[in-house]
C-alpha positions in Angstrom: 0.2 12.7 -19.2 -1.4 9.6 -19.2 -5.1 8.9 -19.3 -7.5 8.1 -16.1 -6.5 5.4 -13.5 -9.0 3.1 -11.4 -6.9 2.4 -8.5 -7.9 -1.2 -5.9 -9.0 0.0 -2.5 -5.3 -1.7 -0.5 -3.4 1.1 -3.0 -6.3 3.9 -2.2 -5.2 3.0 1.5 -1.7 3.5 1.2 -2.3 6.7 -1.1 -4.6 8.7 1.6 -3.0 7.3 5.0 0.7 8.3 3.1 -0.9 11.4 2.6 -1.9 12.3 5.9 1.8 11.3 7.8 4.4 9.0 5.9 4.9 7.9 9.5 1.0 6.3 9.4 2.4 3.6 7.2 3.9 1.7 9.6 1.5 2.2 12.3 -1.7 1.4 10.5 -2.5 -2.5 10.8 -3.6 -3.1 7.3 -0.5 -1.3 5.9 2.2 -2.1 8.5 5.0 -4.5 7.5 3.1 -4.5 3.8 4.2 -1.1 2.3 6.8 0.9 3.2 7.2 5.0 2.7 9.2 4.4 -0.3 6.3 2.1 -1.5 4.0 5.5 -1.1 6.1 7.4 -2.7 6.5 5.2 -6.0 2.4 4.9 -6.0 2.2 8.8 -5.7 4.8 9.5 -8.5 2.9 6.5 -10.6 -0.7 7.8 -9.7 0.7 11.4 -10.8 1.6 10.8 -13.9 -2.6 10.3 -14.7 -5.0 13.1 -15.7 -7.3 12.0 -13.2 -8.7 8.7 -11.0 -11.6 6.8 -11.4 -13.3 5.5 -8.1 -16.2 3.6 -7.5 -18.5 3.2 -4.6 -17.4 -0.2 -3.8 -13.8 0.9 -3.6 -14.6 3.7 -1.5 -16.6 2.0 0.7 -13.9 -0.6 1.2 -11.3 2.0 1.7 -13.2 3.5 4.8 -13.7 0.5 6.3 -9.8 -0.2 5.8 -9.2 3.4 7.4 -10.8 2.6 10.7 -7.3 -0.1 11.1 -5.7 2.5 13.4 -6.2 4.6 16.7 -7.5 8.1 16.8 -6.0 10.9 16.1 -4.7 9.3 13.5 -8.4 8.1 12.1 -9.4 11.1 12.7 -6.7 12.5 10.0 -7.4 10.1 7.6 -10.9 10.2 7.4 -10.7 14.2 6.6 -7.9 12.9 4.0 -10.3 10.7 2.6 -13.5 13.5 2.4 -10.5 15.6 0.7 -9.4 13.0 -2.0 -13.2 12.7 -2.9 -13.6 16.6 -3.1 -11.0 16.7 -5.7 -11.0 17.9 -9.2 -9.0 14.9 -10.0 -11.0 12.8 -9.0 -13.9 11.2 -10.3 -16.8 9.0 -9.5 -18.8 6.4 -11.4 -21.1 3.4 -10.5 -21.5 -0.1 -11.8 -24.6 -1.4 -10.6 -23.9 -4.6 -8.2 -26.4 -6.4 -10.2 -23.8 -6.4 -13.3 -20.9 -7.0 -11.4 -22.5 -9.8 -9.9 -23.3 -11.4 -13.4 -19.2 -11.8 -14.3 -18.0 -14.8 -14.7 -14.9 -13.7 -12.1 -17.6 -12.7 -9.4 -17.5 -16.2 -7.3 -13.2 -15.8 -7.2 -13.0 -12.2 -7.1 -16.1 -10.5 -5.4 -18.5 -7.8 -5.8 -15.8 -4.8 -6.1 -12.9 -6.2 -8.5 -16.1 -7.4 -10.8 -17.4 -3.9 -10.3 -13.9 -2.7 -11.6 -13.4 -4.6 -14.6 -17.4 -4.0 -15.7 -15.7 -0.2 -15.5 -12.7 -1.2 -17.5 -15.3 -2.5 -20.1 -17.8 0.3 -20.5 -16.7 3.4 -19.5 -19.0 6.1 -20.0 -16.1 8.7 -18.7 -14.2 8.9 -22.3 -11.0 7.6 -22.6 -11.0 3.6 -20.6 -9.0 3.6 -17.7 -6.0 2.0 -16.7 -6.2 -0.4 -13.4 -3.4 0.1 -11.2 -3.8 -3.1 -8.3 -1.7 -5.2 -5.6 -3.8 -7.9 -6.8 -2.5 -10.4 -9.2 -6.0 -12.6 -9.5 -8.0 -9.2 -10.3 -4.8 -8.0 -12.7 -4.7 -11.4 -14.2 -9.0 -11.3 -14.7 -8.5 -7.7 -16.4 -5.4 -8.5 -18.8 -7.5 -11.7 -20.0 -10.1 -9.1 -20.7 -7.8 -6.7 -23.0 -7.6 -4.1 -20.1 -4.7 -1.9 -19.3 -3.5 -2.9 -16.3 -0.2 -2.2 -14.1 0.3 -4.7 -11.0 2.3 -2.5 -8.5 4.1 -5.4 -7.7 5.6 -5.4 -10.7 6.2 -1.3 -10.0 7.9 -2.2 -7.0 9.8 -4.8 -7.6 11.5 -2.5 -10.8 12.3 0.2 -8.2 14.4 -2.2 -6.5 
């Protein structure tokens, strides 16, 4: 198994509204015609082969606004998906202030919670640094320049093809 694994909020999205119905994919507005259920599938086999994930506030805060892209029930579903994924054992939570994140150099191209994410990748109190696993080629770009560990699902899915 490998170590822990910071995952972006747009993969978190896919992860919990997967979780709740495969069939939620294609109906939620920030996820249809983007991911498909084989896409969930390959980012629940590649977030399962971690010991644990690493969110932060910023990403979680992110991912609840990003929930709230589809009609109830279904919102409904995913937001007790989302208070479930918190809850886990497997999950855990740390905080980079905003005041760090902000002093990057990346923060004027990349924003408040990808700088908040590579200040993890940099000084990770939790043990063992985590790997970033992200749709986003500027933030995995920012955090292989840095030395980080990082996989660009993109790159995951385009191997599955």
């Amino acid at each position: 198994m490998l170590g822990p694994v910071a995952v972006d909020a747009n993969l978190l999205l896919l992860l919990l509204v997967g979780s709740t119905s495969r069939s939620y994919i294609i109906k939620h507005k920030r996820l249809r015609g983007v991911y498909t259920e084989h896409d969930f599938d390959l980012l629940e086999e590649t977030v399962a082969a971690f010991s644990r994930i690493v969110v932060l506030p910023n990403t979680l805060t992110e991912l609840s606004n990003n929930l709230r892209y589809i009609n109830d029930p279904a919102r409904s579903e995913i937001a007790f998906t989302m208070r479930q994924f918190i809850e886990a054992a497997k999950v855990s939570e740390s905080f980079v202030p905003s005041r760090s994140a902000s002093m990057r150099p990346e923060f004027f191209a990349l924003g408040l919670t990808d700088c908040a994410l590579l200040n993890l990748m940099t000084s990770s109190r939790s043990g063992a640094q985590p790997t970033l696993l992200t749709v986003d080629l500027d933030l995995a770009v920012a955090a292989e320049m840095n030395g980080h560990p990082v996989i660009n699902f993109n790159h995951t899915r385009d191997a599955a093809l």
